[in-house]
N, C-alpha and C positions, 0 to 999 in steps of 0.2 A: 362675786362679792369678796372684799378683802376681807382680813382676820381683823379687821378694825372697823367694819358694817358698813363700807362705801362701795354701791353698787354700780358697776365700770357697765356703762350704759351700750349698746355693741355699735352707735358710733364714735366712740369712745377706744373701744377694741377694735374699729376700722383702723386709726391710727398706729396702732402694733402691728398689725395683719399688711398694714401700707410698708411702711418700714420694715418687714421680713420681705415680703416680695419682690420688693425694689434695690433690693439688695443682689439679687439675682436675676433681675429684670429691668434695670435703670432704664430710665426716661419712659416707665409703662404707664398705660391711660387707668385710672382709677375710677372705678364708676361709684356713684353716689347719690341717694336719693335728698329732695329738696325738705324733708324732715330733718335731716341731719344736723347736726352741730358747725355752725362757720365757724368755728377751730378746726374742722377737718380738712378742709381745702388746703390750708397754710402750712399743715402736718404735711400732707402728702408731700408737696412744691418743696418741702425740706427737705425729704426723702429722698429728692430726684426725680418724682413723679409727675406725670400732668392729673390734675386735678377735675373730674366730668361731671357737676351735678343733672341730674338725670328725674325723671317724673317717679314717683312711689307706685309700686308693683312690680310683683315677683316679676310675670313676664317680662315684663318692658324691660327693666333692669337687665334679666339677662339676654333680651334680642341687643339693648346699646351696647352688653358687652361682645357680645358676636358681632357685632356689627364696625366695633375703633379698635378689635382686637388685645381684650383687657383684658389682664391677667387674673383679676380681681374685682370683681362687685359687692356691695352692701347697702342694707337698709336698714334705718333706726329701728322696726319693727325685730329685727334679728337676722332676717334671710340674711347669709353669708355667701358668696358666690365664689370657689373658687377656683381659677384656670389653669393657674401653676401648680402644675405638680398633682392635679385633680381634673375633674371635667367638668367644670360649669356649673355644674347644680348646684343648689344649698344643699348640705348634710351637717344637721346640725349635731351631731356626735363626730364629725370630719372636721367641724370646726369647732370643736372644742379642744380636740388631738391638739390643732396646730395651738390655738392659745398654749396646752400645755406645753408644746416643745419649744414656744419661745420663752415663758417664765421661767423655766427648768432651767435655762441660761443662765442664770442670776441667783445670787444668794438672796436677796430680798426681795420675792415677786411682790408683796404688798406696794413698797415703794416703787416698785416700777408701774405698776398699774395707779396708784394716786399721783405719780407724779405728772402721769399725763396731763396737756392740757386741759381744762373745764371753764365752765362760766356757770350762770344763775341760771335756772331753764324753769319752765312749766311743764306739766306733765301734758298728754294727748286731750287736749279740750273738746268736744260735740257741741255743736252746736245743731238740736233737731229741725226736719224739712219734711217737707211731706215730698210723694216719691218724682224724683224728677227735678224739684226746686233746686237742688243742692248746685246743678249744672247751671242753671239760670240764672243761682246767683251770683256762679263765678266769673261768669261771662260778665257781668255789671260792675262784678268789681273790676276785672280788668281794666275794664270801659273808661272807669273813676279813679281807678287807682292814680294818684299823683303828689311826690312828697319833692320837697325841698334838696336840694346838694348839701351834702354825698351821700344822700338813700340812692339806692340801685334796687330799682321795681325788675324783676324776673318771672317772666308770665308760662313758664315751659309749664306748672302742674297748677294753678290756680294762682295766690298771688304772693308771693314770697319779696318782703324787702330788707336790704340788707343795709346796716347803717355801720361805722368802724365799730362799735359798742354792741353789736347786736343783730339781733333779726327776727321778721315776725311773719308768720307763714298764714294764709288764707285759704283752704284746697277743698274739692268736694271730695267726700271718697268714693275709692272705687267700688264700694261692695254694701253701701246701708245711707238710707237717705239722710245723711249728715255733711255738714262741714264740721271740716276738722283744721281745728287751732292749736299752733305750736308759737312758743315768744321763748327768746334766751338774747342772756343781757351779761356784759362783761363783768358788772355791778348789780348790786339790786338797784340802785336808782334805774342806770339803763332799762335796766329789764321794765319797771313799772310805766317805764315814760314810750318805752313798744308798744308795752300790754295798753296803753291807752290809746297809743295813734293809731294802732292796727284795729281795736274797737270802733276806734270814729267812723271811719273807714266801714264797717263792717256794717254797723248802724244806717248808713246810708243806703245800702243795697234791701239791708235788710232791720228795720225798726223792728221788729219784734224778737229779736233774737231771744234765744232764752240758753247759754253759756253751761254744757253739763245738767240738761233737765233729764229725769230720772226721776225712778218712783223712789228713790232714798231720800236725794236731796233735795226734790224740788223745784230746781234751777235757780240760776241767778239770771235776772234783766243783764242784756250787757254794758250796759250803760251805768253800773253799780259796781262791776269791775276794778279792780284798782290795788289790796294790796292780795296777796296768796291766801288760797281757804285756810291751810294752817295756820298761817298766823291770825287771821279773821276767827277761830275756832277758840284761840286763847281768850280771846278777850268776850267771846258768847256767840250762840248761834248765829249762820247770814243766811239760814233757808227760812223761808214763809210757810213749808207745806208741816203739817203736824207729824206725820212721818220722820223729815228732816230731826224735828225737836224730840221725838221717841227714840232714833236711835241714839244723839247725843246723850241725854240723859240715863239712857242705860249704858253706854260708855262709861260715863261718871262715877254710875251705881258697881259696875264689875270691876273697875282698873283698881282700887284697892286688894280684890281677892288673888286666886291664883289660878281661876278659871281659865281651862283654853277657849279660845272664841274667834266663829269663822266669820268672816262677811261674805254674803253674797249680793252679786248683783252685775249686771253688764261691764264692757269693759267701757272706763272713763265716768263712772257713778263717784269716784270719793273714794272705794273701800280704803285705799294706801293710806288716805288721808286721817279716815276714823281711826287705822291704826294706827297710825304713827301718834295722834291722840290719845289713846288709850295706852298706849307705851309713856310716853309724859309723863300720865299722870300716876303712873301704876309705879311700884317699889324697884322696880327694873328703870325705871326712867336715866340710873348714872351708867348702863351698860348700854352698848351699840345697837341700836334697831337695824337688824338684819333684813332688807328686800331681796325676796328669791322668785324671781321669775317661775312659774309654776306651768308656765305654757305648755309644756313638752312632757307634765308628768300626767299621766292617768286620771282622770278626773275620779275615779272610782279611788284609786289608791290612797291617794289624800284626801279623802274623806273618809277611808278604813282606820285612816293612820289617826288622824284627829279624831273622828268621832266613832270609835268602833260600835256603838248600838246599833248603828245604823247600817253600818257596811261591815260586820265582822266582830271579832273581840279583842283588838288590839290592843285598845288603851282601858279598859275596862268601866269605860265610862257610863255610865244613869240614864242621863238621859240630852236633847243635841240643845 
């Protein structure tokens, strides 16, 4: 996260992590999983690098990189892999060293790290299956998948189409019976006009989808799709379920005060989104909303730290 709240997403920091590499390893094969950002391909090929987009998981990721002999692996999830100068594995305190000893280079790591390339992107979408489905329905999109010149349909993890403005991912995952949806657009038009062809598409294999269902939000039909939950948020509720409309409203009801306040709920429910809501609308709204990946902290410790009733007496707080 820069000192200005723009959170450098670790496809994003693949980009830095290519260009140190390849500086001491020119013309090295760059592994990459099919979540990624298609800004990252173009980065690497800048570098000197060849560019491998590769199917999402730790394993796989690093059997391709043993396998073309790469210096260097990653995936949008965060695994880092690194060859040079390391052994393969993710260490995710190993790669955060090297981020640091490449910004340490530079008087202004903030502008190095925003001036990276980006685009318009969606966050990690679900779409729920019951167990099993998720494989059946990728194989049908396969089946179906078919777009117009210059989309480039790429079947290696589900179904990934790549258009000059954009790209829109279809995949089952490997670990929970969901499909999982990714769209990034050069523009927001791009991006909406993804987010809808990859929907149609999706709709076909599978008419019931239901886009982020969750016992917070509800879900969305997919076929209702169209512009981002936050901005859908501005202008009033888009969930059906009363839960959806409970947490909104106490949103509403706290963002004046100076309450801290946690979200919980699975990964891909909203919480970023209620936050970044409640920052809006809250006295803080002209200061930068900070995203910190919390992945790797203790789940107990941050919960001490915010709610000490519960986990300790840190903050000296009443009650959660």
């Amino acid at each position: 996260v820069t000192k200005d709240g723009t959170n450098i997403f670790p496809d994003r920091q693949m980009m830095l992590f290519a260009q140190d590499v390849l500086s001491r390893v020119p013309g090295g094969t760059i592994v990459y999983d099919v979540k990624c950002s298609q800004r990252l391909g173009p980065a690497i090929a800048a570098a000197g690098g060849v560019p491998l987009m590769h199917k999402t998981g730790h394993s796989l990721i690093k059997a391709k990189m043993k396998e073309v002999d790469s210096p260097l692996g990653g995936e949008m999830s965060g695994h880092i892999f690194f060859k040079e100068r390391w052994y393969g594995f993710d260490d995710g305190s190993y790669a955060g060293a090297r981020l640091l000893e490449i910004v340490s280079r530079h008087a202004n790591p903030g502008a190095l790290l925003e001036g990276l390339p980006t685009s318009f992107s969606t966050p990690e979408l679900n779409v729920a299956c019951a167990d099993g489905e998720q494989h059946q329905r990728v194989t049908e999109l396969q089946a179906i998948a078919s777009f117009d010149a210059p989309a480039q349909v790429n079947t290696i993890d589900g179904v990934r189409v790549d258009w000059p403005d954009g790209f829109g991912l279809i995949r089952a995952s490997n670990t929970t019976p969901v499909l999982v949806l990714r769209f990034e657009g050069q523009t927001q038009d791009a991006l909406h006009r993804i987010e809808a062809e990859m929907m149609a598409l999706l709709l076909r294999a599978k008419p019931d989808a239901v886009v982020g269902a969750s016992s917070l939000i509800g879900g969305r039909p997919a076929s209702e799709i169209g512009r981002p939950v936050d901005e859908e948020l501005q202008s009033g509720p888009v969930g059906v379920s009363p839960s959806f409309s409970a947490v909104l409203h106490m949103v509403k009801r706290v963002a004046p005060t100076q309450a801290t306040v946690l979200f919980l709920g699975e990964s891909g429910v909203g919480k970023e989104v209620f936050a970044r809501t409640l920052h809006r609308l809250s006295a803080r709204s002209s200061m930068p909303f900070v995203a910190v990946n919390c992945a790797a902290i203790p789940e107990q410790l941050i919960e001490s730290e915010l709610f000490g009733v519960e986990r300790g007496a840190f903050t000296g707080a009443m009650q959660s």
